[in-house]
C-alpha positions in Angstrom: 9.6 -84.5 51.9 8.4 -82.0 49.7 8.8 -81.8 46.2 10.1 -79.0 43.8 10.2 -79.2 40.3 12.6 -76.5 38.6 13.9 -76.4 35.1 16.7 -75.1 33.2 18.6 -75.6 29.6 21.3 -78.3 29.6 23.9 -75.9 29.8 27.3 -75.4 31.5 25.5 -72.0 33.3 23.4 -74.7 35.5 25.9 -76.9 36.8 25.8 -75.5 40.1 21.9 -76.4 40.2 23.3 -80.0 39.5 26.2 -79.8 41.7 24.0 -78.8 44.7 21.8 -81.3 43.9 24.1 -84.4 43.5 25.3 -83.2 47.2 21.8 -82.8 48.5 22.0 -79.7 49.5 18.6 -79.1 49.4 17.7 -82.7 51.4 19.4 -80.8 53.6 16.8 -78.4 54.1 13.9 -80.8 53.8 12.6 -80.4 50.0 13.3 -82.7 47.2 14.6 -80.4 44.1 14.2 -82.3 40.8 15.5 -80.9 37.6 14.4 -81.6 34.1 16.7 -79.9 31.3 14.6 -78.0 28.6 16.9 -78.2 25.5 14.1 -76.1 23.4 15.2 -73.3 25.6 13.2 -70.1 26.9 9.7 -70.4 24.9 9.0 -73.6 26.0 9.9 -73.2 29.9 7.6 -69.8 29.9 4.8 -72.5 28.4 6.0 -74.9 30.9 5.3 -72.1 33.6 2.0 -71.3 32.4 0.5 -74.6 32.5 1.9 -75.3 35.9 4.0 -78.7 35.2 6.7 -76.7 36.6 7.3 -74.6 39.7 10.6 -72.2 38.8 12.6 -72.1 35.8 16.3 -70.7 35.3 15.8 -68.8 32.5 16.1 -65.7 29.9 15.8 -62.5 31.3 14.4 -61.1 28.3 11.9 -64.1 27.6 10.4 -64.5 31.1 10.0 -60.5 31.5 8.2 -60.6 27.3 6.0 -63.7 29.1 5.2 -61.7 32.2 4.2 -58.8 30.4 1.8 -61.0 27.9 -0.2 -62.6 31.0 2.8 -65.4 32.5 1.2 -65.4 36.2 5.0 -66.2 37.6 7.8 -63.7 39.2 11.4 -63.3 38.9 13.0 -63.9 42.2 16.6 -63.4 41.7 19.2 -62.3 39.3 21.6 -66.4 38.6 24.0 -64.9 36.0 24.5 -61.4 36.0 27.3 -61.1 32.9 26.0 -60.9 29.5 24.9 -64.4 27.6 27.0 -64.0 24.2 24.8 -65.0 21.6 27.2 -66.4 18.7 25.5 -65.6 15.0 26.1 -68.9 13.2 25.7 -69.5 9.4 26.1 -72.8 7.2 29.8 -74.1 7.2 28.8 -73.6 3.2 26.8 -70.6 3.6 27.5 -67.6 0.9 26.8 -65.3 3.4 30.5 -64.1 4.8 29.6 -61.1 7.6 26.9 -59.9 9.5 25.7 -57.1 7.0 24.9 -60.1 4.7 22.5 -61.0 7.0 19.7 -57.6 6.6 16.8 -59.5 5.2 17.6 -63.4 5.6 15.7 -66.2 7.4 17.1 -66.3 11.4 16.2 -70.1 12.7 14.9 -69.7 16.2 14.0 -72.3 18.9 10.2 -71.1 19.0 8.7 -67.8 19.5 9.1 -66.1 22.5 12.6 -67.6 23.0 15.9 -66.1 23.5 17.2 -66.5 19.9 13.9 -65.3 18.8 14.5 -61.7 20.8 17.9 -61.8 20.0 17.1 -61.6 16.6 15.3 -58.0 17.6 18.5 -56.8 19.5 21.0 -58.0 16.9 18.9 -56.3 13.8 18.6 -52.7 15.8 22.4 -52.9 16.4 23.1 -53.0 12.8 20.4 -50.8 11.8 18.2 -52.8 10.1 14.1 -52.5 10.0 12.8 -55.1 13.1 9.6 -55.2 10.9 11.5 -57.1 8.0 12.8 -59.8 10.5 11.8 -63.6 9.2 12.1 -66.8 11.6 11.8 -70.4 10.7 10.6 -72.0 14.1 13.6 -75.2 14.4 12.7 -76.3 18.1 16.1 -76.7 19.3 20.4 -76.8 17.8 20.0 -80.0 15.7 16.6 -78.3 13.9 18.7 -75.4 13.5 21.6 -77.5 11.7 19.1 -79.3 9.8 17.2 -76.1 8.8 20.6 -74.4 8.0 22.2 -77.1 5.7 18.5 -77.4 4.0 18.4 -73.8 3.2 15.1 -73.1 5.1 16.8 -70.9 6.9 19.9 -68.7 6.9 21.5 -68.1 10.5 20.8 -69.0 13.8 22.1 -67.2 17.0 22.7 -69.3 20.2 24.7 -69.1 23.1 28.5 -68.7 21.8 30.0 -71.4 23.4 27.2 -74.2 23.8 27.6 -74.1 19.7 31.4 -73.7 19.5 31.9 -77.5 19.5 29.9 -77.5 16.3 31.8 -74.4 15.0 35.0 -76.3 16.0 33.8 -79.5 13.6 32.6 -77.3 10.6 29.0 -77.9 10.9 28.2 -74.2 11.6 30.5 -70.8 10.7 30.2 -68.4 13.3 30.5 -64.6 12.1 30.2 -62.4 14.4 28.7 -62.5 18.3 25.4 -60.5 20.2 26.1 -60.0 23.7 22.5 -59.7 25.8 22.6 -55.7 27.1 21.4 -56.8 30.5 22.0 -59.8 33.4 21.0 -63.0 31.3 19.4 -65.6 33.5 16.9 -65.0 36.2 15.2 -67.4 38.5 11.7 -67.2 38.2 9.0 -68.6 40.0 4.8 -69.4 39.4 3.2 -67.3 42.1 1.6 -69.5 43.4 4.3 -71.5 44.2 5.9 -68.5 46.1 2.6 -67.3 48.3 2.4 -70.7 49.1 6.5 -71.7 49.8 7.9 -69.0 50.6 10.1 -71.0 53.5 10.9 -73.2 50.6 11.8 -70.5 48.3 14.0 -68.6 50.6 16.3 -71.7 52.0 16.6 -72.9 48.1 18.0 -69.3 47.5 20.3 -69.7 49.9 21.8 -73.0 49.1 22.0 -72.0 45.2 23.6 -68.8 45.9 26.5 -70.8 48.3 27.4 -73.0 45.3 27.6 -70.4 42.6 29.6 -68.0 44.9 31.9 -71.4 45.5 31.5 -72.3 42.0 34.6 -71.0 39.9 37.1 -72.2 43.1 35.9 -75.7 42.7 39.4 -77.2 42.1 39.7 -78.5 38.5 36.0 -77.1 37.7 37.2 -76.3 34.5 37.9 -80.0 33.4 34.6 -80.9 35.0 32.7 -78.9 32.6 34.4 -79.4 29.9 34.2 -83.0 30.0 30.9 -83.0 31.2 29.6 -80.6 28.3 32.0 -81.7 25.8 33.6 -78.9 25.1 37.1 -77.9 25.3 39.2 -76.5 28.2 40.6 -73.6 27.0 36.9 -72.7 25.9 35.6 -73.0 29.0 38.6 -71.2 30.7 37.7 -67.8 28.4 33.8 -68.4 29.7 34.8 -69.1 33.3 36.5 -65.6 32.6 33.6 -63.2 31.7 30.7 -65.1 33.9 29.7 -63.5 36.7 27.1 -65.4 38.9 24.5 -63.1 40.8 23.1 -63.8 44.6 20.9 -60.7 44.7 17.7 -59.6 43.6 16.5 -58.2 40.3 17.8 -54.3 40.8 14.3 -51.7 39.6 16.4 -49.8 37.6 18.0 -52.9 35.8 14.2 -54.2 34.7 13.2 -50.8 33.8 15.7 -50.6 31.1 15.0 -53.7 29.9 11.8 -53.2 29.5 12.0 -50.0 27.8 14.6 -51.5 25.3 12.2 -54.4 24.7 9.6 -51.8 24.1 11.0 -49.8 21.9 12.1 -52.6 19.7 7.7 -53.9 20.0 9.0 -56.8 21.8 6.1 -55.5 24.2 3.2 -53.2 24.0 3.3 -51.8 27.7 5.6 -51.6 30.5 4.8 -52.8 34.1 6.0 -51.8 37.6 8.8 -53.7 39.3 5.8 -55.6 41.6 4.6 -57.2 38.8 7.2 -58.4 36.8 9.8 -59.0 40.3 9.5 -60.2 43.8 12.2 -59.9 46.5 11.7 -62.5 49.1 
């Protein structure tokens, strides 16, 4: 049996991935997925990518089409979550800093470069009008570097995924003033290609099996006591997420990636803009 490595954050977005899995779905079709959870997030699965000791990722739009652009010899396949990811802005429970316009000029904590709280930083200064070229980052690897690095004053705020960090809001580690939502579909399946010239059987029947559980997903009965319990975060939280996530089944639409790309270009995100063929594949 064939053997497929994918990888993804350990996030309540994936649980279909684990769901599917747990029921062997894709046994079923004669391949043996394995998942291993990235908690550093998007700049170390487009690493991961690179060096091969993966063969797909679930992952940031933003940060796989940046890695594409700067040499990433992989391909999104499809469009997982087509809502906006809602980056929460989080400060120091003690922090003196109060709203967002306190922010122009402070330290953002990010995961690594390349990663989604690194871009985000990009999107969330040109909203508010600030200069992109003033931006500083203190590289913190994952949430509890980011809590270290905020209590320790190395760095200021750090913008995550609203309600992955609203447990720690909820406990008073971090203040959360004000939210980013991503303006495109936020996590993309992507794929090294040379994994997909060479399994493209494999590719397609995985497709199909994911896409089954996360049109199912939200009419699992109870699913909203499964993840909370499983993620440890509370129901009525992930009721209001259940709400405004929209899983996707369909490829990455042209226009969709052109406009992300010229967003991340005119923010210098990227030096150069590629056709759809390059960046996108539709099996």
């Amino acid at each position: 049996m064939k053997k497929v490595n994918i990888i993804g954050v350990p996030e309540h977005f994936n649980l279909p991935w684990h769901l599917a899995i747990d029921e062997g779905a894709f046994r079923e079709r004669g391949f043996d997925l394995e998942w291993t959870d990235i908690p550093e997030g998007t700049g170390k699965m487009c690493e991961m990518l690179r060096e091969g000791s993966t063969d797909l990722a679930v992952i940031l739009t933003e940060g796989i089409v940046k890695d594409i652009i700067n040499g990433n010899d992989s391909s999104i396949i499809q469009v997982y979550v087509e809502s906006p990811l809602y980056w929460g802005i989080h400060v120091d429970s003690h922090s003196k800093f109060k709203n967002i316009e306190d922010l122009k000029g402070a330290t953002a904590a990010i995961s690594r470069y390349g990663s989604g709280s690194h871009l985000m930083s990009y999107i969330n200064a040109s909203e508010h009008g600030w200069p992109v070229s003033e931006l500083k980052f203190k590289v913190v690897n994952d949430i509890q570097g980011a809590v270290k690095a905020l209590q320790e004053q190395e760095a200021d705020y750090f913008m995550w995924e609203h309600f992955t960090t609203k447990p720690l809001v909820d406990k008073g580690v971090f203040r959360r003033i004000s939210d980013c939502p991503t303006p495109w579909p936020c996590f993309v399946i992507a794929a090294r290609n040379e994994f997909i010239n060479n399994n493209l059987p494999v590719l397609k029947h995985l497709l199909e099996v994911i896409n089954v559980f996360t049109a199912e997903f939200k009419f699992i009965p109870s699913i909203d006591r499964m993840l909370a319990n499983r993620y440890e975060q509370d129901v009525s939280d992930i009721r209001e997420w259940l709400a405004i996530t929209r899983w996707s089944q369909e490829a990455m639409d042209p226009l969709t990636l052109k406009n992300i790309q010229e967003q991340l270009l005119k923010l210098g995100i990227i030096e150069d803009t590629f056709e759809y063929s390059r960046i996108a594949t539709i099996l």
